[in-house]
C-alpha positions as CSV (number, residue, x, y, z in Angstrom):
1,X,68.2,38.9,-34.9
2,X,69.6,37.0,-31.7
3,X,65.7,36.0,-30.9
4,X,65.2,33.0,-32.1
5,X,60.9,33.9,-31.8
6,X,62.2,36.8,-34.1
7,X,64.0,34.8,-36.4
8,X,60.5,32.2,-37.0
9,X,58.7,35.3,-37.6
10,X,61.0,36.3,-40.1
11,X,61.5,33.0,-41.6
12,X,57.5,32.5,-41.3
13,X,56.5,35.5,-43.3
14,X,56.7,33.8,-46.9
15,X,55.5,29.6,-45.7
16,X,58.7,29.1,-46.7
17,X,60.9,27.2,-43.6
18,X,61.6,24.0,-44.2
19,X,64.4,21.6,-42.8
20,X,67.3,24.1,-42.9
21,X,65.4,26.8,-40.9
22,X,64.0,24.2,-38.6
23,X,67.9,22.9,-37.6
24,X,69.0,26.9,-37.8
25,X,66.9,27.3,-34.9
26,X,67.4,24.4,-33.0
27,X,71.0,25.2,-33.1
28,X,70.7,28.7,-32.2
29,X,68.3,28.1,-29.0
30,X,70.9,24.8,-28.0
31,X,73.9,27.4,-28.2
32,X,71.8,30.5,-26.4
33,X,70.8,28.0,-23.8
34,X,74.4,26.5,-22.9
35,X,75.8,29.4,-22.9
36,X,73.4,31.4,-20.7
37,X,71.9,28.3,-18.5
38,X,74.8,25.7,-18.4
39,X,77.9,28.2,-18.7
40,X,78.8,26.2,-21.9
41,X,79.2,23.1,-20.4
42,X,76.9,21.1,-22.8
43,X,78.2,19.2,-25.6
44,X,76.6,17.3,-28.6
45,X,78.0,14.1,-29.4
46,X,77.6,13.9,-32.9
47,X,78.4,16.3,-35.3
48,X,76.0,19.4,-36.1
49,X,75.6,18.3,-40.0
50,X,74.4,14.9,-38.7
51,X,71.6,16.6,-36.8
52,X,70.7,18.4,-40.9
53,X,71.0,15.1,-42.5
54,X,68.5,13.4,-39.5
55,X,66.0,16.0,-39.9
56,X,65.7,15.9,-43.8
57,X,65.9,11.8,-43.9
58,X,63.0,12.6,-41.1
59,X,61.1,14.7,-42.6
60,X,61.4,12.6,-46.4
61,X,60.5,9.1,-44.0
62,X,57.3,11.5,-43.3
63,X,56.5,11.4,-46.9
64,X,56.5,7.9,-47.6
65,X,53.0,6.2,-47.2
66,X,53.1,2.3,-46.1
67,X,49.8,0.5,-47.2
68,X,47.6,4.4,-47.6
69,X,49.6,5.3,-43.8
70,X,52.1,7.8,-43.0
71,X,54.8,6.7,-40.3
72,X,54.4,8.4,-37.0
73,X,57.3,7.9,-34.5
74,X,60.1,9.0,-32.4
75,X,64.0,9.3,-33.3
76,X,66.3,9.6,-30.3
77,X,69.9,11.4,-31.6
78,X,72.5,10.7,-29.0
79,X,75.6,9.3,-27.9
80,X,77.1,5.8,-29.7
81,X,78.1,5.1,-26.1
82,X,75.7,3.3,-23.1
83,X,77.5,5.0,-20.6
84,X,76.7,8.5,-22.1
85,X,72.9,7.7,-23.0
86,X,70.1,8.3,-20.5
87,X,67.6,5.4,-21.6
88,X,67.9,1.7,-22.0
89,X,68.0,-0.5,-25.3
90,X,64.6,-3.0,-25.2
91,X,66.1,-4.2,-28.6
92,X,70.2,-3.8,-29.2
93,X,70.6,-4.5,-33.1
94,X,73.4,-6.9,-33.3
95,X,74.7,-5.3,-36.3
96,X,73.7,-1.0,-36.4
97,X,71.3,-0.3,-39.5
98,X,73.0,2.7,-41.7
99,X,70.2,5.5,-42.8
100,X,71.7,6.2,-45.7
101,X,68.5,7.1,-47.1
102,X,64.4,8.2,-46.0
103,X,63.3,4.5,-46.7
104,X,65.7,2.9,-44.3
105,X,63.8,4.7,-41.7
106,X,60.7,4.1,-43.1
107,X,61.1,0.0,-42.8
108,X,61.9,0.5,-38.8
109,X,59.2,2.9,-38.2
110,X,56.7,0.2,-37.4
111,X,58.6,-1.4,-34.6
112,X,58.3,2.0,-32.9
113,X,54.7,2.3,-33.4
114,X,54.1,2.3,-29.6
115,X,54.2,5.7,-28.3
116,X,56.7,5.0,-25.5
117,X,59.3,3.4,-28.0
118,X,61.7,5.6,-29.7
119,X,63.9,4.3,-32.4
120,X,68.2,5.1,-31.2
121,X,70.1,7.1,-33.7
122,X,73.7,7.9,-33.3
123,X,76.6,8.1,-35.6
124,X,79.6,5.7,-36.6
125,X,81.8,3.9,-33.8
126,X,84.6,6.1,-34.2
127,X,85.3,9.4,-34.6
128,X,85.9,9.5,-38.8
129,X,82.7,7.6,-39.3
130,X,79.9,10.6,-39.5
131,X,77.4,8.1,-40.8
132,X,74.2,7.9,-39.1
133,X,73.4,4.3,-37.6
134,X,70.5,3.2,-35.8
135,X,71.6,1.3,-32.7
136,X,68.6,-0.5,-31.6
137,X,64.9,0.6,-29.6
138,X,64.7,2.0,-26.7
139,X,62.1,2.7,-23.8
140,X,61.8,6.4,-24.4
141,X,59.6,7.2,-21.7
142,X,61.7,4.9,-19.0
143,X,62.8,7.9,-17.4
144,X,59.3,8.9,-16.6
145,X,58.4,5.5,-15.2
146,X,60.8,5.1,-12.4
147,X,60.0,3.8,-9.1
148,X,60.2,4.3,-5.6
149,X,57.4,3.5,-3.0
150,X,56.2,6.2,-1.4
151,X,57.0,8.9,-4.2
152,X,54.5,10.5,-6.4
153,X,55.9,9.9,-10.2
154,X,56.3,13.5,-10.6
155,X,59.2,13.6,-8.2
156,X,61.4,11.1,-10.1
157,X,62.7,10.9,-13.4
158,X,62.3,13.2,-16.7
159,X,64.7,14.2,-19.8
160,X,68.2,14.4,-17.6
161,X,71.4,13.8,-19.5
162,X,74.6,12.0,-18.9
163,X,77.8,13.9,-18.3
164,X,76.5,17.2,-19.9
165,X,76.2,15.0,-23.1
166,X,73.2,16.5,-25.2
167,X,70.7,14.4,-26.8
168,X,68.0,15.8,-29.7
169,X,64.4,14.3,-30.1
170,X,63.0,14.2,-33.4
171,X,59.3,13.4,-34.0
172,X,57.5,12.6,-37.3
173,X,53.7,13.0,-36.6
174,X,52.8,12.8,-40.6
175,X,53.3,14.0,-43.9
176,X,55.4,17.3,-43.3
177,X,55.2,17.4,-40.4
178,X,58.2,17.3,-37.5
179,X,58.5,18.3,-33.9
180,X,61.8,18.6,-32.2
181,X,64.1,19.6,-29.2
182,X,66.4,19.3,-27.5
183,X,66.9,17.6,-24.0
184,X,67.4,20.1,-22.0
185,X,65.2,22.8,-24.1
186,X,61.8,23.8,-22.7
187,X,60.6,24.6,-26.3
188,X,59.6,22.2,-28.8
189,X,59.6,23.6,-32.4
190,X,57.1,22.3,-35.3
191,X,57.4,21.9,-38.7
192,X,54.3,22.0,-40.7
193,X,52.5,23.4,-43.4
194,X,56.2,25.6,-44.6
195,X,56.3,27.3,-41.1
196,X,58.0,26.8,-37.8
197,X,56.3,27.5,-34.9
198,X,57.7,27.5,-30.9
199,X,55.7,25.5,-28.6
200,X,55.8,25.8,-24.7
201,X,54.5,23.3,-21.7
202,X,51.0,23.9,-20.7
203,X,52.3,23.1,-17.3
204,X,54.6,26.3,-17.0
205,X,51.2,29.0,-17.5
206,X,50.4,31.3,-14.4
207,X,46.7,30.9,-15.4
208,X,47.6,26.6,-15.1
209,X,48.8,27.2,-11.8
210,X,45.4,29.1,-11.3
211,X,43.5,26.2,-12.1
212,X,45.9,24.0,-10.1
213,X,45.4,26.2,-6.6
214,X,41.6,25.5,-7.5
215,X,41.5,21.8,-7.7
216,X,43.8,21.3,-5.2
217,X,41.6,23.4,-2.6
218,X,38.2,21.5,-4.3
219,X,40.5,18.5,-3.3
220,X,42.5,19.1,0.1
221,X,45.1,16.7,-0.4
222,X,48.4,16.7,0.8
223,X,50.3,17.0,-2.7
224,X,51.8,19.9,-4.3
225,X,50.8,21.7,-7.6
226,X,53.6,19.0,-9.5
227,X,52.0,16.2,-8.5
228,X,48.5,17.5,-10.2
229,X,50.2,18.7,-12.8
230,X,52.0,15.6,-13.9
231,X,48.7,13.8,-12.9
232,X,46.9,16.1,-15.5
233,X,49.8,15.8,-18.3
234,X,49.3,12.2,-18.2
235,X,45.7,12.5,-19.3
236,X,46.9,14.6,-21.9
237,X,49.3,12.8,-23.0
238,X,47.4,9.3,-22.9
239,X,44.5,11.2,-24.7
240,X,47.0,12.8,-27.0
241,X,48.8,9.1,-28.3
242,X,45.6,8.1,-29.5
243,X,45.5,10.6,-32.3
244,X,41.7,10.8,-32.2
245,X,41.7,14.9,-30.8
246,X,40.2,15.3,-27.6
247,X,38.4,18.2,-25.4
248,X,38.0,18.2,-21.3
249,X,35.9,21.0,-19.6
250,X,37.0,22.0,-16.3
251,X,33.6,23.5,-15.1
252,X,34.1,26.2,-12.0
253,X,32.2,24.5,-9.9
254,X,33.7,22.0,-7.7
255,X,30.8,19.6,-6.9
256,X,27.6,20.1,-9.3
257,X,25.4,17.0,-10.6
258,X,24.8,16.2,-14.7
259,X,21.4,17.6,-14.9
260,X,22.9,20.4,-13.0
261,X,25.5,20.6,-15.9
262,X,22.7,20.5,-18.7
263,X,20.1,23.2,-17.2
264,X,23.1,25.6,-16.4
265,X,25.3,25.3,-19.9
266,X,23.3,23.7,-22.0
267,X,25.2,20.7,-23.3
268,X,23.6,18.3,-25.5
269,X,24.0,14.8,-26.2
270,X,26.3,12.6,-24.5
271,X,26.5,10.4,-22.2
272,X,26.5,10.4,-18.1
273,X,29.1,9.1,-16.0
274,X,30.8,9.4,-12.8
275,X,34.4,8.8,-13.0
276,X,35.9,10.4,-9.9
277,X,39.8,11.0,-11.2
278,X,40.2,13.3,-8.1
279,X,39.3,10.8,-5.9
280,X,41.7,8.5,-7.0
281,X,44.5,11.1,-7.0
282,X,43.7,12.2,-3.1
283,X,44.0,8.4,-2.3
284,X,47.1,8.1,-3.9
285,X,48.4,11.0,-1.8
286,X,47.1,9.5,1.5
287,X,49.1,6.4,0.4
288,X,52.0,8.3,0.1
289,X,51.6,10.1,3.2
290,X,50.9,6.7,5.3
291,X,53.7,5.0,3.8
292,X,56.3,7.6,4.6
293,X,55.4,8.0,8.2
294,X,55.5,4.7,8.8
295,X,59.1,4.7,7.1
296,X,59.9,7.7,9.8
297,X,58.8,5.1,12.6
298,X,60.4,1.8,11.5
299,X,63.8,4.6,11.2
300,X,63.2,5.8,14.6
301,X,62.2,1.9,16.3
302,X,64.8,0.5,14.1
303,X,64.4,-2.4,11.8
304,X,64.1,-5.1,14.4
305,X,60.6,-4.4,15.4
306,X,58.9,-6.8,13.3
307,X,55.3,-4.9,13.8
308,X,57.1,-2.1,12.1
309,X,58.0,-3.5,8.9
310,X,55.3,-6.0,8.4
311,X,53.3,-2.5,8.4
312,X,55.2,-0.9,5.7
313,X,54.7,-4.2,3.8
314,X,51.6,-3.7,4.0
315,X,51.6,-0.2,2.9
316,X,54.3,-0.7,0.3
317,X,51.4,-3.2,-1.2
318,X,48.9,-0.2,-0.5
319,X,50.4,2.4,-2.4
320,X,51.3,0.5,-5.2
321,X,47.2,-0.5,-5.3
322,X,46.6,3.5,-4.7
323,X,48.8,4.5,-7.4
324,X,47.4,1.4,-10.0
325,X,43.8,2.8,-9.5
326,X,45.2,6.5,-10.4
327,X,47.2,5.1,-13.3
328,X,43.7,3.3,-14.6
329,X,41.7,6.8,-13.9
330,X,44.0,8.3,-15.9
331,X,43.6,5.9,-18.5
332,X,40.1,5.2,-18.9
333,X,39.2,9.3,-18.6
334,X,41.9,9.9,-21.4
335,X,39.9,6.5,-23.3
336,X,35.9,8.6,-22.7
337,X,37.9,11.7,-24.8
338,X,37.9,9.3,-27.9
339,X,34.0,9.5,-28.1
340,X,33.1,13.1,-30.0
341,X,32.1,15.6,-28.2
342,X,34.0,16.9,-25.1
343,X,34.8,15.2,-21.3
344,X,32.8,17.7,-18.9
345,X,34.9,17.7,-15.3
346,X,33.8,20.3,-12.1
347,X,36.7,21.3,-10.6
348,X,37.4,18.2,-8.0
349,X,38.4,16.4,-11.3
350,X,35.0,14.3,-11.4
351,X,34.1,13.7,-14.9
352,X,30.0,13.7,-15.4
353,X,29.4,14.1,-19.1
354,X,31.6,12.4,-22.1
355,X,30.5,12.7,-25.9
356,X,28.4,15.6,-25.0
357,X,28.0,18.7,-27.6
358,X,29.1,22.3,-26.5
359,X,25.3,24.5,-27.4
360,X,26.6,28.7,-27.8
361,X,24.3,30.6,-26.2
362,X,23.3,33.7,-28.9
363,X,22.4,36.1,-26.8
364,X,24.6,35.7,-23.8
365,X,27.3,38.2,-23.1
366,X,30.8,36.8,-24.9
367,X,34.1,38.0,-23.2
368,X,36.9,39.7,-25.5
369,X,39.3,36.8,-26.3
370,X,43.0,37.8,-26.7
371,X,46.3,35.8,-27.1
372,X,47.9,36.2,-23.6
373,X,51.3,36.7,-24.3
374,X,50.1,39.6,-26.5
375,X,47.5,41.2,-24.0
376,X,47.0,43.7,-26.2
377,X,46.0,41.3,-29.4
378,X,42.7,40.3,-30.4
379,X,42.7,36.7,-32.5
380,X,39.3,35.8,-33.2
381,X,41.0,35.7,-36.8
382,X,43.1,33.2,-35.9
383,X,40.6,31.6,-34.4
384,X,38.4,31.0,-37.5
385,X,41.3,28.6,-39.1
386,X,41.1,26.0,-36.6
387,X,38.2,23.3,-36.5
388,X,35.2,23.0,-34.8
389,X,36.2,21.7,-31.4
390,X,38.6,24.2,-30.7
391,X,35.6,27.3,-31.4
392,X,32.9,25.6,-29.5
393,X,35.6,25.1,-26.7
394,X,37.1,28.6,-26.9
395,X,32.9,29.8,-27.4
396,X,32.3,28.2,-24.0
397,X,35.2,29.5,-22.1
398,X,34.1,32.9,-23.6
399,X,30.7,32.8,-22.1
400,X,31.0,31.1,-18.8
401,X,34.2,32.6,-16.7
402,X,36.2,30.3,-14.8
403,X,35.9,28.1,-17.4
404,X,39.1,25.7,-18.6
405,X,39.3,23.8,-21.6
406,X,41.9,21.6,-22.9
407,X,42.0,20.6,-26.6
408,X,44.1,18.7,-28.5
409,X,44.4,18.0,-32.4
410,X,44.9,14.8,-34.3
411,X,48.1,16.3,-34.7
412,X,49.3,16.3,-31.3
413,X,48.7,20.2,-30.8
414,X,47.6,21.0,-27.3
415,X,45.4,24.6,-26.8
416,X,44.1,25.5,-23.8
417,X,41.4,28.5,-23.6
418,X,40.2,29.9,-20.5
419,X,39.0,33.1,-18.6
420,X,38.3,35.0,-15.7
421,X,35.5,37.9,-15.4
422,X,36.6,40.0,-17.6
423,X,38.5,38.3,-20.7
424,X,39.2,35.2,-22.5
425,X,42.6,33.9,-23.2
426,X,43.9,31.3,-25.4
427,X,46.9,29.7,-26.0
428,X,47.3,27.9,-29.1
429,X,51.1,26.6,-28.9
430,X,50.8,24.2,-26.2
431,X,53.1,20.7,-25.5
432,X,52.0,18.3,-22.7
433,X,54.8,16.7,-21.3
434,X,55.8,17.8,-18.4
C-alpha cells in the first residue's frame, strides 16, 4: 500500500497506531513528496531514528501532568546549524539541554507556553553525536510576521526552508495526543485516541474559495482570495490558541440587522454587537492600494521631490494604522468566540450576535449531509460522536443553505459544515494555518 490514506486506514482498523505508525507515515509522505514534488532534492538533517526517539519522548512529555496540567507546546526538529534553520533563537541556551528522557522536556515546556514560541530541537554538534539537544526558543511564527509596507501579510513569509534542508514540527496538545509535519507537507497527521488521522488546510476547499468569491463581492475590495483567506485563518487561529472551542456563522446574507437574524433563524440568547471585521479588512486594502501608487509616483518623479516622499511618509504611517485596526478586529472577534454559544457574521464579515444559542427548527426541511470527499457517503453516524457545538452547527447549515460554519475543538480540531440547495457537506479533518 503506497497510499499513505490507505496505510491509516489499515493501521486505524484495530485503535491500535501509536508512535511507530505515526513516524511510519511521516516518513513515507516526506519520501513520496521529495521524490515526486522536489525531484529528491530534500534532505533531513538529523537522522531518521532521531525523528522516532522525538516523537515517543513527545508523546510520554504528553503524559506527565505539572500541578493537575498537561503540557501543550511546540517542538521544532531541525538543523544544529543557524545558517540552515529558517527562524530565529529569542533564547540561545548557552549550554544545549540533552532529552535524554520525557521529563527533560516536560521542565522546558512552560517557557513555550505562548503559542508563537516553539522549543529548538536538533541533534549533537557533530556528526557521531545522535543525541537529541535542545538549542534554545525560537519565534516560531516569525516567518509569518514579516514586514514590508504596502504588503498584505499573506504575501510574505510562511514555512520555507533553507537550502532544501527539511525541518519536522511536532505538537503536543495533551495527554496522547500529537500533531505533526513536516515543513514542506500540506498534511498534518494526528495522534489521538490509538488512531492517526490526515488533516488538510481549510484554506485549500473549492467550497472555501466559494465562500471567499462571496465575501469578497459583499465587500469589493481590491484584494485577492489570499489575502481573505489568511485574514480568516488568523481568526481561527487566534480563536483556536485559546483552547476554549469556538463556532462563527457565516449567514448568506450580506447586510441583515440582529433582529433580522433572530425572526429569520431563530437564535436565542446572546448578545448584540456590531463588530465590522470587513470593514477593517477593505481599509487595510485601500491602505495598501494608496501606498503603492504613491511608491509608483515618487519612482517615476524620483526621490528628490520632497512632496513625494513626505506623502509616502504619511501613508507608510497610514497603513501601518490600517493594518493595526485589522490585526485588533481579528483579535477581539477571535476574543467574542470564547463566550458559549456561536459568533453570527452576514457575509461582509460583520459580526451581530456572540454567545447566542443555535434553536433546530423540527419541522423544517433538513438537507442530506455527506462527507465531501466521499460524495457518495452519508455520516450522520459520525456525526453523533462529536459534541454539541459541532451538531447544532452542522443542524443549522443543514436547514438554511448558504450557510458556513466554522468550529473548532478544545483540541485544536477545525470542522467546517456548509451547503448549497441541495446538500450538506462537512469536513471534519480541518487545520488552520494557512
Amino acid at each position: 500500500m503506497d497510499n499513505p490514506t490507505d496505510k491509516i486506514i489499515a493501521m486505524n482498523s484495530e485503535n491500535a497506531c501509536g508512535v511507530n505508525e505515526l513516524y511510519s507515515i511521516l516518513l513515507s509522505v516526506f519520501h513520496k513528496n521529495n521524490e515526486n514534488l522536489w525531484a529528491g532534492r530534500l534532505h533531513l538533517p538529523f537522522d531518521k531514528d532521531s525523528l522516532r526517539r522525538l516523537l515517543k519522548k513527545a508523546y510520554a512529555t504528553s503524559l506527565l501532568a505539572e500541578e493537575g496540567r498537561y503540557p501543550r507546546f511546540r517542538i521544532i526538529l531541525g538543523s544544529n546549524r543557524d545558517e540552515l534553520f529558517p527562524f530565529t533563537s529569542v533564547v540561545r541556551f548557552q549550554s544545549p539541554v540533552v532529552i535524554n528522557e520525557a521529563n527533560d522536556l516536560r521542565k522546558l515546556a512552560p517557557s513555550v507556553s505562548e503559542s508563537s514560541c516553539a522549543l529548538w530541537v536538533a541533534e549533537g554538534g557533530d556528526g557521531s553525536d545522535r543525541r537529541l539537544k535542545c538549542l534554545g526558543i525560537i519565534d516560531a511564527d516569525r516567518s509569518f510576521k514579516t514586514t514590508f509596507i504596502g504588503t498584505p501579510d499573506s504575501r510574505v513569509g510562511g514555512n520555507g526552508v533553507i537550502g532544501d534542508t527539511e525541518f519536522a514540527i511536532v505538537k503536543i496538545e495533551g495527554p496522547g495526543s500529537l500533531r505533526a509535519r513536516f515543513a514542506l507537507q500540506k498534511e498534518e497527521y494526528v495522534l489521538r485516541g490509538g488512531q492517526i488521522r490526515p488533516t488538510r488546510l481549510f484554506a485549500y476547499l473549492e467550497v472555501v474559495l466559494q465562500l471567499v468569491k462571496t465575501v469578497l463581492a459583499a465587500l469589493a475590495p481590491r484584494s485577492s482570495a489570499m489575502d481573505f483567506l489568511h485574514s480568516w485563518a488568523r481568526v481561527l487561529d487566534v480563536a483556536n490558541s485559546k483552547r476554549h472551542g469556538a463556532a462563527f456563522l457565516l449567514l448568506p446574507e450580506q447586510a441583515i440587522s440582529p433582529k433580522e437574524i433572530r425572526e429569520k433563524y431563530g437564535f436565542s440568547g446572546g448578545f448584540e454587537v456590531s463588530l465590522n471585521l470587513g470593514k477593517a479588512f477593505t481599509e487595510f486594502a485601500v491602505a495598501c492600494e494608496c501606498y503603492n501608487q504613491a511608491k509608483a509616483n515618487v519612482n517615476h518623479a524620483g526621490f528628490e521631490a520632497v512632496s513625494h516622499t513626505q506623502q509616502m511618509e504619511l501613508l507608510s504611517n497610514q497603513w501601518l494604522a490600517r493594518r493595526q485596526d485589522l490585526y485588533l478586529m481579528q483579535e477581539a472577534l477571535a476574543a467574542l468566540s470564547g463566550v458559549d454559544g456561536c459568533v453570527v457574521l452576514d457575509r461582509s464579515l460583520k459580526a451581530h450576535l456572540f454567545g447566542a444559542k443555535i434553536q433546530t427548527i423540527r419541522d423544517r426541511k433538513k438537507l442530506p449531509l455527506v462527507d465531501y470527499d466521499q460524495p457518495g457517503t452519508i455520516i450522520e453516524e459520525e456525526m453523533k460522536s462529536l459534541g454539541t457545538r459541532n451538531n447544532s452547527a452542522c443542524l443549522f447549515c443543514q436547514e438554511h443553505p448558504g450557510a458556513f460554519a466554522f468550529v473548532l475543538s478544545q483540541d485544536s480540531d477545525l470542522r467546517l459544515y456548509c451547503s448549497d440547495e441541495k446538500v450538506a457537506y462537512a469536513f471534519l479533518n480541518l487545520d488552520t494555518y494557512t
